[in-house]
N, C-alpha and C positions, 0 to 999 in steps of 0.2 A: 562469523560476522564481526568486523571491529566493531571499537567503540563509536568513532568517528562514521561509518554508516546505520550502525543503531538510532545516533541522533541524529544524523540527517534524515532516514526513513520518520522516528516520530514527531521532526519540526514541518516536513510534509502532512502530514495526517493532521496534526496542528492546522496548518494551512489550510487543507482541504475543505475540515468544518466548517475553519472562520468565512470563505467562502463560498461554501455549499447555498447559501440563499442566493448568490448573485449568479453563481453558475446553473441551478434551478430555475432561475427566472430569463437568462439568457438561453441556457439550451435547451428549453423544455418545448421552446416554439418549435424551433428547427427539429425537434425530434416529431414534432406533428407532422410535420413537411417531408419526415424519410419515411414515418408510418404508412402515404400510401404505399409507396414504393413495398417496404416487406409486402402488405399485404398482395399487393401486385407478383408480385417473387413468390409467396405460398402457393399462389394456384397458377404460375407457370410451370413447362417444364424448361432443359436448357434448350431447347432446340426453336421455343417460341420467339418471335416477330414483332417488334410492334408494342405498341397500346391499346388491347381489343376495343372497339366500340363503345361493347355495353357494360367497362368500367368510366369510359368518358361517360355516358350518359348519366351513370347513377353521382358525378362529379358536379352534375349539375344542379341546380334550384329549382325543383323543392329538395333534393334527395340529400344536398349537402349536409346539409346538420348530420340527418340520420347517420350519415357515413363517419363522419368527426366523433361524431358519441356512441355509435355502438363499433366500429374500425378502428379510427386514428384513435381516440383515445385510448380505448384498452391498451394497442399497439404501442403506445408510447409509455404508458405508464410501465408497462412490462420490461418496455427497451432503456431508457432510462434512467429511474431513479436507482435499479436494481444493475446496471454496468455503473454507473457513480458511486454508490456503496461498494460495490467490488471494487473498482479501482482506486477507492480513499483507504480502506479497513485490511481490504484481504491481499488484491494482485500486487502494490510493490512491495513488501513487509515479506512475504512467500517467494517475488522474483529473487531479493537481497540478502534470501537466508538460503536460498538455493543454491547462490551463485559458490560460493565456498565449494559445496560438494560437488557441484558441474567441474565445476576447475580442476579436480583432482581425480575425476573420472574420466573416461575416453573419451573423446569428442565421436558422435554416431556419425556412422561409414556415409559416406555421397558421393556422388560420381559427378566429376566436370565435362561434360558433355565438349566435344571438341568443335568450336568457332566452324565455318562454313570456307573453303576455301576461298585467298586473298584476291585470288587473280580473275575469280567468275563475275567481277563486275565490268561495267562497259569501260576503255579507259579513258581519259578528260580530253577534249576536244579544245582545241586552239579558239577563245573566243574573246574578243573586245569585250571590256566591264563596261554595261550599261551607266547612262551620263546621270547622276546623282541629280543634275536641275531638268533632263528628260523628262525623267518619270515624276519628278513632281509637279509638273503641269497638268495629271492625269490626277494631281490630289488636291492640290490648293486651289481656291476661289478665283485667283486672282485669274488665272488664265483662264477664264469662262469669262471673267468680265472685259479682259483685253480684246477674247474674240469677239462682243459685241461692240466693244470702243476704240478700238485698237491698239495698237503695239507698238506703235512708229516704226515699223520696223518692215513686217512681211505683211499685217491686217490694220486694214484701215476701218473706219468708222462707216456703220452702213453694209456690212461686204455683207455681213449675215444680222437678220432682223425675226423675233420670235414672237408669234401670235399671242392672244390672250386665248386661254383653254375656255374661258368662259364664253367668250367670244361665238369657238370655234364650236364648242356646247352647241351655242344657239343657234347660229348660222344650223347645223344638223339638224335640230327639231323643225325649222323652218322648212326641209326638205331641200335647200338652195345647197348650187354645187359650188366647191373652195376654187376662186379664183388663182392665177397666178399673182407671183409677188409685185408684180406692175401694177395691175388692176387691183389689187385690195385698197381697199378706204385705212386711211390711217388709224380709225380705234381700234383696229384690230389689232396692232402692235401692240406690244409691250417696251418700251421703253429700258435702258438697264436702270436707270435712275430710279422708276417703277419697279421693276426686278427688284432694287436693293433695299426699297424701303418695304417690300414684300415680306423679302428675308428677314430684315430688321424684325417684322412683326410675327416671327418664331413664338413659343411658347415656353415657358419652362417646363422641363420633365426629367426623368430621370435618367442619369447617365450613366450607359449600361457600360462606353467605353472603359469610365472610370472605375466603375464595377470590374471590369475584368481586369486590369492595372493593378486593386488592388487584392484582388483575388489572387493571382501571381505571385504578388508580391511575398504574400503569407504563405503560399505553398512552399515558394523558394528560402526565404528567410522567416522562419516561425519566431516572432516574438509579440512581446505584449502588447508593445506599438503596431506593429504589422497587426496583428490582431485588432484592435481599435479602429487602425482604418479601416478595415476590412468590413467594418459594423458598420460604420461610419459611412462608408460610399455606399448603404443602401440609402441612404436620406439623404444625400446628394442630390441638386436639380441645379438645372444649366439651362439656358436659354439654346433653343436649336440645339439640343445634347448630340443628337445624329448627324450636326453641321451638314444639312442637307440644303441645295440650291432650288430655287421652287421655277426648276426647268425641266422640260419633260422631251423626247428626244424618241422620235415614232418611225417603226423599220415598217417597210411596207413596200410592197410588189407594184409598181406600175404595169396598168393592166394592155396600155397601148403604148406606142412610141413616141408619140405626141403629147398624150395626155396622161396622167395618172391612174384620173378619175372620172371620165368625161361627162358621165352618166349621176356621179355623188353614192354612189352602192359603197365605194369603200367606205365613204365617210360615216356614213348610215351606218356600218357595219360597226367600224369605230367609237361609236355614238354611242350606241346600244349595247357596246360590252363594255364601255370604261362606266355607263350610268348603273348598269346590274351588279360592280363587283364591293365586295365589305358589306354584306348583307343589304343590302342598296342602297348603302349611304352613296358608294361610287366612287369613283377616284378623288374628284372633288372635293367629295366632302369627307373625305379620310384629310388631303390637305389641310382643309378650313379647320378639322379639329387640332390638327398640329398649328397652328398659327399664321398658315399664307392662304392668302384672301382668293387668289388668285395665281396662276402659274404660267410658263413662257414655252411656246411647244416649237420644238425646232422639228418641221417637214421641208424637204429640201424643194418641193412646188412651191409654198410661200414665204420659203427664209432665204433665197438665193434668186437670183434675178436667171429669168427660164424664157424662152424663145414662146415666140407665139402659134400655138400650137393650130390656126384658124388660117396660119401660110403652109402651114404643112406641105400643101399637095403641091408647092409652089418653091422647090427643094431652096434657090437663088435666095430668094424673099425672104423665106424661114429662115436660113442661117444669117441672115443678117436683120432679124428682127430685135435682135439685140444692139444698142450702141457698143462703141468698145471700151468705155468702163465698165457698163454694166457685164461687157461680157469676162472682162480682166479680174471685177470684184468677184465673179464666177468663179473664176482659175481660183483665185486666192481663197476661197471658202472652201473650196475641192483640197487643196493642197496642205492650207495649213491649219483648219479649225476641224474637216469633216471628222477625227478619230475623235475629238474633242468629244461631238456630243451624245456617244455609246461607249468611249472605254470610262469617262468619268467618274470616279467616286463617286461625288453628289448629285449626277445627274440620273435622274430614273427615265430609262428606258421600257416603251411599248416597245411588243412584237406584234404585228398585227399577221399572223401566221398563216388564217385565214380567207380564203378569196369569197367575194361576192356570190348569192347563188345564182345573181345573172350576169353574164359576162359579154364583154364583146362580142360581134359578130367575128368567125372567125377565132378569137381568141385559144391558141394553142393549151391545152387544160394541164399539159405536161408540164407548164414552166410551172410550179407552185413554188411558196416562200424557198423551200430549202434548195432549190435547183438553181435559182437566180443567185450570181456572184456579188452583189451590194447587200442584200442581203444577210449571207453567209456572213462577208466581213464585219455587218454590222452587230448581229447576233455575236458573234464569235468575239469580236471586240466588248462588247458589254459585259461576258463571263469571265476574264483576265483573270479578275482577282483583285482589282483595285476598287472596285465597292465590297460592301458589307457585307454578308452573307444574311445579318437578321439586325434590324433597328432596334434600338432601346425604348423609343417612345412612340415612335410616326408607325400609323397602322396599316402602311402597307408597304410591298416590295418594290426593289430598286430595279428587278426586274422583268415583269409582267408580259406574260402569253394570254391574249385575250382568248384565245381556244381552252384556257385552264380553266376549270371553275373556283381554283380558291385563292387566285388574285395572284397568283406568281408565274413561276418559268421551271420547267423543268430545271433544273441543275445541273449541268455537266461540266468537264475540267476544263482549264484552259489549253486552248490550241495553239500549237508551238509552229513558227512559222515554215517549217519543216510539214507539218500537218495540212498546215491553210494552202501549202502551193500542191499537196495530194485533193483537199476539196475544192481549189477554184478549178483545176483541172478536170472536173466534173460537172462544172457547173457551167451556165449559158450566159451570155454577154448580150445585149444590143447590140453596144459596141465593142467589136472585139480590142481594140487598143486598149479597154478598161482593164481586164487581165492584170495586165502587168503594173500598170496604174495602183488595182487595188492588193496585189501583192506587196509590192513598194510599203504602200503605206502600212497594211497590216505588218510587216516584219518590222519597221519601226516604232510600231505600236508596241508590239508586242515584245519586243527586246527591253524597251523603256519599262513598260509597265510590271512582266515578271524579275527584271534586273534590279528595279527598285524594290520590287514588295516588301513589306516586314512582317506580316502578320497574313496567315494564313488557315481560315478556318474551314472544315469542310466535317460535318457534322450532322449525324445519320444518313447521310447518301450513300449509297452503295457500292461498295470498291468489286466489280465484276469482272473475275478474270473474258477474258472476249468479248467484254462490250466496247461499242463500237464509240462511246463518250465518257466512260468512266471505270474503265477497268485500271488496273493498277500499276500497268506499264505506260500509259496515257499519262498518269501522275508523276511518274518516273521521270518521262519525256519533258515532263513541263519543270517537275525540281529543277532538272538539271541548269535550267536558266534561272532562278534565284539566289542571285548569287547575295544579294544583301537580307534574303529572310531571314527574321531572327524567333519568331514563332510558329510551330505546325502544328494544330490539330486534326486531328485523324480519328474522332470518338464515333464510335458506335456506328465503324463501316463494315461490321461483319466480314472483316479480315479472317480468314484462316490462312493455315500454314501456307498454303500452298502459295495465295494472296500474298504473301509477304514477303514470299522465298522471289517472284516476280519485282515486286516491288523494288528489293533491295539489288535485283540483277540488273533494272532498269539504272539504276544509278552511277553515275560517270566519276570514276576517282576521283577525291577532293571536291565533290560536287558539297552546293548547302556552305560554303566557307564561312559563312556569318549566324546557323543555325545555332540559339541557345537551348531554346525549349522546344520538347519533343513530347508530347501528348496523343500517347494510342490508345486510352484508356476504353473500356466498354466493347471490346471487339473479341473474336472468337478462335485464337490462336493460341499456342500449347507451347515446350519446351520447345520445338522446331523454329516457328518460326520469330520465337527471342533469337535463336542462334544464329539464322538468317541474318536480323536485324542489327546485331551487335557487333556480324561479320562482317560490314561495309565500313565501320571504323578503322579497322586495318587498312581499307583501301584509303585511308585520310577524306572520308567522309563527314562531315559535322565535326570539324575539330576542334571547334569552340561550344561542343557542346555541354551546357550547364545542368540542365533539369529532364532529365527521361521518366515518364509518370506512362508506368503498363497495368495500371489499376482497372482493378473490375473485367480481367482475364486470367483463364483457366491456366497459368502456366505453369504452378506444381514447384517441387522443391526442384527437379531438374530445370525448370526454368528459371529460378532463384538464383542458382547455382551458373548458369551460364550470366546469367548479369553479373552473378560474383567476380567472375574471368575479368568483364569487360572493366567496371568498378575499379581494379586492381591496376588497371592502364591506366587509370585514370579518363575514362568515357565512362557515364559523364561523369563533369568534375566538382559540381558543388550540390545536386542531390538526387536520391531515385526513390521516386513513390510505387510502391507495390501491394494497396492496400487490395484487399479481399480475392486475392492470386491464391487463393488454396494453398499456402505456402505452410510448412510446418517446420519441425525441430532442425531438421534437414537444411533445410534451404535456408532457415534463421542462423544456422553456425557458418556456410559457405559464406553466408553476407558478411556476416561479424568478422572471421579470420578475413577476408578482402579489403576490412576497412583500416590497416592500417597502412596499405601501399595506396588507399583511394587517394583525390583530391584534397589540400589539405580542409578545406573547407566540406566536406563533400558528408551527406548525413542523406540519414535512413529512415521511410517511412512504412513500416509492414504491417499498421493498422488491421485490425478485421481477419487476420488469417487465422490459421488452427495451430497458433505457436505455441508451446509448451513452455514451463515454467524454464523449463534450461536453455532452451533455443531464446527463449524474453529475457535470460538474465545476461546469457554471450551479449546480445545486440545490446542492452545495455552497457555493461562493461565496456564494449567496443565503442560504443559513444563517450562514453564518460572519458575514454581514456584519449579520445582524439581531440575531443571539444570542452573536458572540464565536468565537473557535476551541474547540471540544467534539467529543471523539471520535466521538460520537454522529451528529454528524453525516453522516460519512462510511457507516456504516449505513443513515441514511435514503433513499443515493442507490445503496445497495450494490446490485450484479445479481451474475449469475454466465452471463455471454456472454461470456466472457474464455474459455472450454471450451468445447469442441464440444456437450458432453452436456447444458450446464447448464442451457439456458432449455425444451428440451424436459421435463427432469425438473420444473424449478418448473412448468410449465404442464401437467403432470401432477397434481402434486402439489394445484394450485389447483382441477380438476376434481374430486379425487376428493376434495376439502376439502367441494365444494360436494354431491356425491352424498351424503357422510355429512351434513352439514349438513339436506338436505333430507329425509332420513329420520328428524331427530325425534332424531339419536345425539347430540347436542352438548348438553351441559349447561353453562349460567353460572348 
């Protein structure tokens, strides 16, 4: 050991102390917060599912304390102060005095597993790049409020008009059935003016966006700053942090041709599952607690001017019970707003999935929600990808199956217009010229809104090979139109090899061109399917990618070792987290010799595995030598096998990371 690392290791341990209160009092919470987690991990095995029940229950009031003081606490005390004293006293002082004798010893044997052939992915398809101002009509406010006020352009003022939900509330308890848009009394409307002063009356909360920003931000660049904000955006609050629109947008089977609802059953039915959901506060009043008083519900019987449905039997009459603007402002709500109010970001969409349990006379029992073509598009348009998958503050979802009992919508991928012209061809029309009408518009929709995406979260759902809405070639299908995403998570989809080895077949060379960050952490694949995944880079897949994070997977020093390969190309190029991978001395030196052909920027996080003192001091060295002497570094090669207790508790801790992960509990 020099001179020059002898004083640098004792001006650290220096440091260490003079800091140990404020590190103490900062990490000591958050080790209460990973406490359950190990203990969750102790009494799993690897094959367990989920967050059982009856740890939620004993999670609750009365039982919490109990659980904090004779659980978390022990658990942290253990976890803790005793990997802090290791890492201040013992682990870098023993990494620095090792590393002399690793150097002049062998490096221990590894085998580089060989990449997955170049040419087994699908190749790139000839496709127009989605219109940058398209897709953002599908984000920004403003095109919500042109389609109520217009555009001067293609929507005029009036085309489309949205109820008051409270309104429409009452009207339902009353038992009275929803007029058409001619015949409704004006307080039923909501005004945009109304609308905007609604909005205005948001609440502050906290902002989970900015939360994830800079959560990122510290994974990707670790420093003191980065670190600060990182604490920092948890006491962050924003007025409307969810920037949600207080417009509510209702998919629903018409049950006759004429009429919707002739009888009010659907409404009833509507009625009585938006007031049962959020432990019966209700839609409502999940709103009212977020700060709009009231909300704007676009149904296409009272927000578009509709024929009158009393000339029916009088074919002449009925088609001209419309004037012709009113029938014109029709056209123009059909053509240029209708994808408006189900693929929107801020706009939360009902499904009403459900039919009446009485029905017309007559009424064919086979058309249900999913067979019907408006429907399908509308559904299918609301799951793009351009809402949020989970809010920061508002307490309920943006996408709601009133058939669900816990206020949301199943979850499936988005449908590639490829997909939606295989399910409108199954599906039944009133009218048949609609077909192609709602093809049209869905491929435009759908081009715009996957073409644009940035950020893509999909988190505990189930990546199933042969499901028929979420298996892994469905996700393939739908990458391959993202051509401007710049983030994917992919956490706790019970990916195995084989899941991934699909995944990566589905993808179209050079597909992903604006991908930086890649997050598959928490999933259940092995050295395989890293090989798979690393293998689509050759095909110029994610070529700007920056950060790949395979944390909290079994994938072994062979798996280490083929991300060494990839590394060495420079994929990716500025950093890879691998923390609690089983990774050991093995797969610590593959890494280490790859980092000097990495990126130059490009840094290494193998936190939590079973690295040895020689495999901790390579990765050191190897950092030091690319980036400079930085504390930080010593962190990235930190374990805690210096204790008898340690690497079972992190490998606890990594299980029961992934149990919660897979159950949906993890929000970014």
């Amino acid at each position: 050991m020099t001179a020059t690392r002898l004083l640098r290791s004792c001006v650290e341990t220096l440091m260490g102390i003079v800091l140990l209160p404020a590190l103490l009092l900062i990490m000591f919470p958050f080790h209460l917060v990973v406490s359950p987690l190990i203990a969750l991990g102790l009494c799993s095995s690897d094959a367990a599912v989920g967050v059982p029940p009856a740890l939620l229950a004993w999670r609750c009031l009365p039982y919490l304390i109990l659980m904090v003081l004779f659980v978390d606490l022990p658990i942290a005390i253990l976890f803790f102060p005793t990997h802090l004293i290791e890492g201040l006293f013992l682990r870098n002082p023993l990494i620095l005095a090792v590393y002399n004798l690793w150097r002049r010893a062998s490096q221990l044997p590894y085998h580089v597993p060989t990449l997955p052939d170049t040419e087994s992915g699908l190749q790139a398809r000839e496709r127009s790049r989605a219109n940058t101002n398209d897709g953002a009509r599908y984000r920004e406010h403003d095109s919500i409020w042109a389609a109520l006020e217009g555009d001067g352009d293609k929507v005029r003022p009036g085309d489309v008009r949205l109820i008051s939900l409270n309104w429409l509330m009452a009207l339902a308890e009353r038992g009275d059935v929803l007029p058409r848009r001619q015949d409704l009394p004006e307080e039923a409307f909501l005004s945009s003016a109304q609308l905007r002063r609604i909005e205005k009356g948001a609440r502050r909360g906290f902002d989970l966006a900015g939360f994830a920003e800079a959560l990122q931000r510290f994974g990707k660049e670790p420093s003191p700053s980065s670190f600060l904000g990182f604490i920092a955006s948890f006491f962050g609050r924003k007025r409307n942090p969810d920037r949600l629109l207080p417009v509510i947008s209702v998919s629903y089977c018409w049950l006759e041709a004429a009429h919707p609802d002739r009888e009010g059953r659907q409404l009833q039915l509507l009625s009585r599952k938006l007031r049962g959901l959020y432990g019966g506060r209700g839609l409502l009043g999940a709103c009212r607690e977020y700060g709009f008083s009231d909300m704007g519900v676009f149904l296409d019987w009272s927000s578009g001017y509709q024929k009158d449905p009393a000339l029916f039997a009088e074919r002449r009459a009925y088609e001209a019970s419309r004037s012709g603007e009113q029938k014109a402002a029709f056209g123009r709500m059909l053509e240029n707003t209708m994808d408006l109010w189900y693929a929107h970001a801020s706009v939360t969409v009902v499904l009403l999935t459900q039919l009446p349990d009485e029905l017309p006379a007559g009424f064919d029992r086979s058309r249900t929600y999913d067979t019907r073509g408006w429907t399908t598009f509308e559904r299918c348009s609301a799951e793009l990808g351009a809402k949020p998958s989970t809010l920061g503050f508002a307490k309920w979802k943006l996408v709601i199956d009133v058939a669900s009992g816990d206020g949301g919508a199943q979850r499936r991928l988005p449908a590639t217009p490829e997909r939606m012209a295989t399910l409108l061809a199954a599906c039944r029309f009133t009218n048949g010229a609609d077909s192609a009408t709602v093809l049209a518009l869905y491929e435009k929709t759908a081009k715009a809104v996957l073409g644009t995406v940035e950020k893509l979260y999909y988190i505990g759902l189930p990546l199933v090979r042969g499901d028929a809405w979420t298996s892994p070639a469905l996700l393939a299908e739908a990458l391959n139109y993202c051509e401007s995403l710049r983030t994917l998570f992919l956490v706790g989809n019970r990916l195995d090899d084989e899941g991934v080895a699909e995944l990566a077949a589905g993808l179209e060379d050079g597909a992903l061109p604006a991908l930086e960050s890649l997050d598959v952490t928490a999933n259940r694949f092995g050295a395989r399917g890293v090989g798979a995944l690393c293998g689509v880079f050759h095909r110029g897949v994610a070529p700007t990618l920056q950060m790949l994070d395979v944390s909290i997977t079994p994938i072994g020093d062979e798996g280490a070792a083929v991300l060494a390969e990839a590394l060495a190309t420079g994929e990716p190029s500025h950093g890879l987290a691998l923390s609690c991978c089983d990774v050991g001395d093995e797969g610590a030196m593959a890494l280490a010799a790859s980092l000097p052909a990495a990126g130059q920027g490009c840094r290494v996080n193998a936190t939590f595995n079973r690295i040895g003192l020689a495999g901790q001091a390579a990765l050191l060295e190897a950092l030091e030598a690319k980036h400079g002497p930085q504390p930080g570094h010593a962190i990235a090669g930190a374990q805690m096998n210096l204790l008898p207790w340690s690497y079972p508790l992190v490998r606890a801790w990594g299980r029961g990371w992934r149990r919660v992960a897979e159950s949906g509990r993890v929000t970014i």
